[in-house]
C-alpha positions as CSV (number, residue, x, y, z in Angstrom):
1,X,22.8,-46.2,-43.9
2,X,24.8,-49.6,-43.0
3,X,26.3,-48.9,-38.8
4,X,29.4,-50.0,-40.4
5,X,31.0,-50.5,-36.4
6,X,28.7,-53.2,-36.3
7,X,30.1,-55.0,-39.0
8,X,33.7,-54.4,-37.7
9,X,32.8,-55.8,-34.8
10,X,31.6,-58.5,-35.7
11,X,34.2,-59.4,-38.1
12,X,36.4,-58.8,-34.8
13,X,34.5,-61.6,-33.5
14,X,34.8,-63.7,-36.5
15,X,38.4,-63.4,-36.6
16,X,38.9,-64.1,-33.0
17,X,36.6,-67.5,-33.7
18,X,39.1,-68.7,-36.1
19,X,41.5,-70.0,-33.4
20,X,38.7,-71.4,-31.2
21,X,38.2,-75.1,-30.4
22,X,35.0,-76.0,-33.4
23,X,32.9,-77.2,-30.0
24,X,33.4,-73.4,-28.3
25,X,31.1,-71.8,-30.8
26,X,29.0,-72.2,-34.4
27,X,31.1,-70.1,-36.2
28,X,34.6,-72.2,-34.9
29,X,33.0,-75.2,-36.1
30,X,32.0,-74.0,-39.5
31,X,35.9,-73.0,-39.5
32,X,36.8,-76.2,-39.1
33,X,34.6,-77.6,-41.6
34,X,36.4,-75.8,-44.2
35,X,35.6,-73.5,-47.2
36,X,33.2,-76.3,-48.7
37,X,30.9,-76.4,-45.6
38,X,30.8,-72.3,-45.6
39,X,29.9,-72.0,-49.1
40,X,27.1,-74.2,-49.0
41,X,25.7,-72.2,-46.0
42,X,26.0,-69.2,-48.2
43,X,24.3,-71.0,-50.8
44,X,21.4,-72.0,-48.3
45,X,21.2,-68.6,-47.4
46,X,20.9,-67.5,-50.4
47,X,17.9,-69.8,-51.4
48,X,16.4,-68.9,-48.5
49,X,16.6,-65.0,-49.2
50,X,15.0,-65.7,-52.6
51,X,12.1,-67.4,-51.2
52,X,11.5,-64.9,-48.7
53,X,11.4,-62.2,-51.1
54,X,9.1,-64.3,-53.1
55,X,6.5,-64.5,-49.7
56,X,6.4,-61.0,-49.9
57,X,7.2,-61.2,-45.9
58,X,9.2,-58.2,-45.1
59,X,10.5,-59.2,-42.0
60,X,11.2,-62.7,-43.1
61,X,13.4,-61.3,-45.9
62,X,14.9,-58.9,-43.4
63,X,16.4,-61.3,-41.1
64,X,17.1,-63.8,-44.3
65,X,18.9,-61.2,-45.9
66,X,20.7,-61.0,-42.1
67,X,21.7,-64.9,-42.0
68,X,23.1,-64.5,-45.5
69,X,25.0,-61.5,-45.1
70,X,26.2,-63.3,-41.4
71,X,27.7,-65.8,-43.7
72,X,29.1,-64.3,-45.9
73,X,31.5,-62.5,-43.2
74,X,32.5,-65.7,-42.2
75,X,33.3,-67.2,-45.8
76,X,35.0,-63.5,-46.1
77,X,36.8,-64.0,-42.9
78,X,37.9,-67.8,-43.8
79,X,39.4,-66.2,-46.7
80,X,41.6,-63.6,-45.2
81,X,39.1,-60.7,-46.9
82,X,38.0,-58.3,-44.6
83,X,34.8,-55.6,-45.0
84,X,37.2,-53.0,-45.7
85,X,37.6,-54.6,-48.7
86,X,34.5,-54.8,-49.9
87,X,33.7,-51.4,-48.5
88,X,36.2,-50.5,-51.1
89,X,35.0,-52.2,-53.6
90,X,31.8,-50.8,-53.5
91,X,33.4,-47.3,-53.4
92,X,35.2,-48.2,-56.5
93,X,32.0,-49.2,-58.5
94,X,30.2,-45.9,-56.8
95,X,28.5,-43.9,-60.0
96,X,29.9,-47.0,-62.2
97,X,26.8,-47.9,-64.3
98,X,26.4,-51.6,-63.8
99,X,26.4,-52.6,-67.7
100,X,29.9,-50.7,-67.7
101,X,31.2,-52.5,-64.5
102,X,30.2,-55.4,-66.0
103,X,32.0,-55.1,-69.2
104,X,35.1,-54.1,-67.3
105,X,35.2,-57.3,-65.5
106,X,34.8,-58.9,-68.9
107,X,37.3,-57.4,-70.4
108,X,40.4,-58.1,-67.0
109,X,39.2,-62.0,-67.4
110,X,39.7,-62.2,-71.0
């Protein structure tokens, strides 16, 4: 099961990095770079998951899978969305099957 206190704090931490100066920390300056900047880490994160699963290397997908999830808070953080959010999300797709979530979200866009 997910600590989920460890992921409130460090979205507490992420949020307190949005005011900071962009040379006091990684995460200010990725801030200040702006949503493009963010979103291309993601996708480099991404990629990078991918390929470690592909290695078969457990731990390297492990701590991949950490990077990208690490950036995600942030690009969620940058947007104003917080893990709650997504916590409930997840609840509300909880015994959904996936073909029927799917269709759903089909169906709202249309």
């Amino acid at each position: 099961m997910i600590d989920l206190e460890v992921i409130h704090r460090l979205q507490q931490t992420l949020n307190q990095r949005k005011g900071a100066a962009p040379e006091s920390s990684y995460v200010a300056s990725l801030y200040a770079k702006g949503t493009d900047t963010i979103c291309k880490k993601v996708a480099e994160e991404a990629a990078e998951t991918i390929m470690a699963a592909k290695d078969g290397d457990r731990l390297h997908l492990v701590r991949e899978v950490t990077d990208l999830w690490f950036h995600s808070l942030v690009l969620l953080t940058h947007c104003g969305v917080g893990v709650d959010d997504v916590m409930a999300e997840f609840r509300r797709r909880e015994g959904v099957s996936g073909i029927d979530e799917k269709n759903s979200r089909s169906q709202e866009q249309a």
